[in-house]
N, C-alpha and C positions, 0 to 999 in steps of 0.2 A: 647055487643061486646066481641068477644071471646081475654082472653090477651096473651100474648107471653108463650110459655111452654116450660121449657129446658126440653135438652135430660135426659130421666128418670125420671120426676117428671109427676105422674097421673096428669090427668085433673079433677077437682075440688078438689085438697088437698091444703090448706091453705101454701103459702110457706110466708115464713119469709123476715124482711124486708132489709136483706144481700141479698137473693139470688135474691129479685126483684132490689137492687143494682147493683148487676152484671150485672142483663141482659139488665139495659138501657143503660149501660157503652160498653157492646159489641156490640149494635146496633150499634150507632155512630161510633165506630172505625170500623165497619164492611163495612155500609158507604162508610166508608173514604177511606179503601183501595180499593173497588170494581166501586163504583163511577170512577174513572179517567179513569179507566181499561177500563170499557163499553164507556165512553165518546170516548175515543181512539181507537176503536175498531169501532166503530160506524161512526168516522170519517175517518177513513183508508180503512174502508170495502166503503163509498160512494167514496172517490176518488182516489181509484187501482181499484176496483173489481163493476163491473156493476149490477144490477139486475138483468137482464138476461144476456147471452150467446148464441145471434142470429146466430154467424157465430163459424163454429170450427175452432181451430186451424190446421194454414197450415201445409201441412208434412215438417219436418224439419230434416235435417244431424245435428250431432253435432259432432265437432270437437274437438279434444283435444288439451289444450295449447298447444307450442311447439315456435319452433324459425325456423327462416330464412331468406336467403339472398336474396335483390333482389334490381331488380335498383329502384332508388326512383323517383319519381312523381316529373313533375316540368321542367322546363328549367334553363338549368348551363350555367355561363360563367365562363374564370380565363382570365387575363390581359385584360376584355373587349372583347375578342374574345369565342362563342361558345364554349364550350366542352361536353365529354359526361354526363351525371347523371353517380353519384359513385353508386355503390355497397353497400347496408347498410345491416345490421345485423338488424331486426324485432324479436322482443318477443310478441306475442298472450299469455297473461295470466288469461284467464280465456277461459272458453268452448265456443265456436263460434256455438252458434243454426243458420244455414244458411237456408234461404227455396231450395229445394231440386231443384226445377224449378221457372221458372219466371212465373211471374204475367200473368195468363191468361187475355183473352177478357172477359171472364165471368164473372172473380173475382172483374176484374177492373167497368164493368157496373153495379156492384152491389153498388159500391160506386157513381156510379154517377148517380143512380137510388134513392139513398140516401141523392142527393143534397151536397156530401162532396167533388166530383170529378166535373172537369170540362168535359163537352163533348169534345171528339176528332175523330179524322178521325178512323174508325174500318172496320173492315169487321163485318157485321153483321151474318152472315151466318158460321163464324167458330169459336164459341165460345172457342173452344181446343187451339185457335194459342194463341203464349204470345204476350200480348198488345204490341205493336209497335206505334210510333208518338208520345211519351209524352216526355215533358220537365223533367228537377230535379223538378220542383214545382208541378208536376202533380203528378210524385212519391210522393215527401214531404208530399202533401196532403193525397197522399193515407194510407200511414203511421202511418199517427197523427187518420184518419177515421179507419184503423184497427186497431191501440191499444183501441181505445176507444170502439171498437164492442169485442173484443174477453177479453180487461183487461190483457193484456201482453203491452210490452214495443216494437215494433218493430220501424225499423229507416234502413235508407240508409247502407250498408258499408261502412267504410272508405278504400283508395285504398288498404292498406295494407292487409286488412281483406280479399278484392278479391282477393287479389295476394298467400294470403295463401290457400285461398278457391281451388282456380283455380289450384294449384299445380301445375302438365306436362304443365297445358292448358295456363297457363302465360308466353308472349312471350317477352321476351327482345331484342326489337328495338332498340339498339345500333348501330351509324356507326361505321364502323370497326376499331380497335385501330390503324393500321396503318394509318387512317387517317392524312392529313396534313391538321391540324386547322386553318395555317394561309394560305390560301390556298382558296378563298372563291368561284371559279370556281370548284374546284376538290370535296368540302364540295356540293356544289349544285350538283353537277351531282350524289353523293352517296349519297343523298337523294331522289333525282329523282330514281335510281334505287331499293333502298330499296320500298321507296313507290311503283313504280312499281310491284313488287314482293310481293304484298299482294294484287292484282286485285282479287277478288272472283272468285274461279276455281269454283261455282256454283250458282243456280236461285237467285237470294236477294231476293226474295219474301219470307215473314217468314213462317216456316214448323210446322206443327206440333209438340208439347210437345213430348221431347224424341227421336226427329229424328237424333240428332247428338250425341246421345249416353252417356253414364257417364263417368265420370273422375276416378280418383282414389278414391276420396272421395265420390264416389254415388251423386255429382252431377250432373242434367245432362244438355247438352245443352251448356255448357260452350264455350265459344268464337267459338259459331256457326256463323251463321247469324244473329244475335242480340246479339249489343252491351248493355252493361250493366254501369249505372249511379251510381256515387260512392259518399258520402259525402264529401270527400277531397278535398280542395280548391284547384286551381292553382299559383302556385309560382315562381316567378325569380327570383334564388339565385345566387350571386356572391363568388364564391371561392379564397381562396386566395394559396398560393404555397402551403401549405401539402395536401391540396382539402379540407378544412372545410369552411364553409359558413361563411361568413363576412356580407354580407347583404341579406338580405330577402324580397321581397317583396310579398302579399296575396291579393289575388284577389278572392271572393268568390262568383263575379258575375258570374265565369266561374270554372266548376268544372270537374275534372278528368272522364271520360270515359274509360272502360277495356274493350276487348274482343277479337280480332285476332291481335287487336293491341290497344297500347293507344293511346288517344287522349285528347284534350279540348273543352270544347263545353259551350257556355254560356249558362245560366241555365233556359230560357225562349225558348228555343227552342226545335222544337219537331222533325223536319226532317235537320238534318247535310246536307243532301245530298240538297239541298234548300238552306242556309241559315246556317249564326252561325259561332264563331269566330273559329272554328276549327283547329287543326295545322298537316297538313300531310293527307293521305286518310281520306276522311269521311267516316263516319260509316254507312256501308248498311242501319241498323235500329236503332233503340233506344226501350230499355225497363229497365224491371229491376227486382233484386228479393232483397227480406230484409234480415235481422238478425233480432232476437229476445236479447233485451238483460239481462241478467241474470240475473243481482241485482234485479230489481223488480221480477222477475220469486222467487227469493232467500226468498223475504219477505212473499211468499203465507204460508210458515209453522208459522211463529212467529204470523202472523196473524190471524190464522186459530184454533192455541194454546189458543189465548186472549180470540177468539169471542167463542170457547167453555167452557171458565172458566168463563166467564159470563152468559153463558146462550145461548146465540144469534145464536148457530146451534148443532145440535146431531152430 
């Protein structure tokens, strides 16, 4: 058996029994620091990073941090009686990878061709249109089924991520401040009219990708005819006189919906316009599009560092 040979010394010259000291001494420590390395590298590459990469990554906007105002999520009251949701101040600090468009018919049968998606109501025949009739739990699924196909991180929106997404296209449903709150005849009627006032000036039938055009931020489709489902629970907060919340309560059976307007829709249902705790017009359609989220995207270098100083890819 051929022995260990350091750098510079021929092969068959008799070395001395220092330098055969040394070299059992730097095995072991050698070892010792490279061992844990490849252990961890071996462990983090099976669970972030797949074997293969069946499906590409979907086209994605990325958006720069930034801040903004907008009304919050949720239902308010102060002394017991309705008012409107405040105005809050939002910080996005970190880059919002958004998909550009919503989840098509095709992308979504690929997951239930997969057995990771439930079957729902489609048109079989226009694979282009963005899936419509699915629950939050049919997104959720599809979610947790694409990070595990592509080895990125993708997940629902939170309302606030759509409201930044959406930009122009984010509509503040506010009844009008001159409203009289204690007034609970003149409140119904300005609700009746607002909702009125968002009847679909066109077909609900879903369009094709791209029909209602991009936003400011290159995305497109935004509070078209399909509504979009957001991670954000539903809440009833009670305010007290400077307008801050005094109580809270979360309900994550039922979860925020954006799109030409918002809404709430419990998160087992797949047609609003049918069925579902909804508050105010139902939503023509239901669909959805993801984020991707960063941190994991973040760890692909440090990982990728390891698994080459071990050895384990050129």
């Amino acid at each position: 058996m051929r022995g260990f040979c350091p750098i510079g010394q021929p092969i068959g010259r008799r070395r001395s029994a220092g330098v055969i000291l040394f070299t059992w001494r730097i095995i072991p420590a050698a070892a010792a620091i490279l061992a844990p390395a490849a252990i961890f590298a071996l462990a983090l590459g099976h669970a972030s990073m797949p074997a293969t990469l069946p499906l590409p990554i979907p086209d994605l906007v990325e958006l720069q941090p930034g801040t903004f105002d907008h009304r919050a999520a949720g239902e308010f009251s102060r002394d017991g009686k309705p008012t409107a949701a405040p105005v809050v101040t939002t910080a996005i600090k970190r880059t919002l990878a958004v998909m550009r468009h919503q989840v098509t018919v095709a992308d979504y049968q690929r997951c239930v061709e997969a057995e990771a998606c439930q079957v729902v109501d489609r048109d079989a025949a226009a694979p282009g249109l963005p899936m419509v009739k699915v629950s939050w739990r049919d997104a959720h699924a599809y979610a947790s089924w694409l990070s595990r196909q592509t080895g990125e991180q993708f997940r629902l929106p939170t309302d606030e991520e759509w409201a930044y997404a959406a930009a122009s296209r984010f509509h503040d449903d506010a009844l009008p401040e001159t409203l009289d709150v204690g007034d609970p005849g003149q409140r119904a009627l300005a609700v009746y009219d607002r909702d009125a006032s968002l009847q679909e000036r066109f077909d609900q039938a879903p369009r094709p990708i791209g029909s209602f055009g991009a936003n400011e931020n290159g995305l497109l489709d935004v509070a078209g005819n399909v509504w979009e489902w957001t991670n954000t629970c539903y809440t009833r907060n009670a305010l007290d006189a400077r307008g801050e919340a005094v109580t809270t309560m979360v309900n994550c059976g039922v979860r925020v919906v954006e799109g030409r307007h918002r809404t709430y829709i419990a998160d087992f249902i797949r047609d609003a316009r049918a069925a579902g705790c909804s508050i105010g017009m139902p939503p023509s359609n239901l669909g959805f599009r993801l984020v991707r989220d960063d941190l994991r995207h973040a760890q692909r270098l440090p990982l990728a560092w390891v698994r080459r100083l071990v050895g384990l890819q050129t």
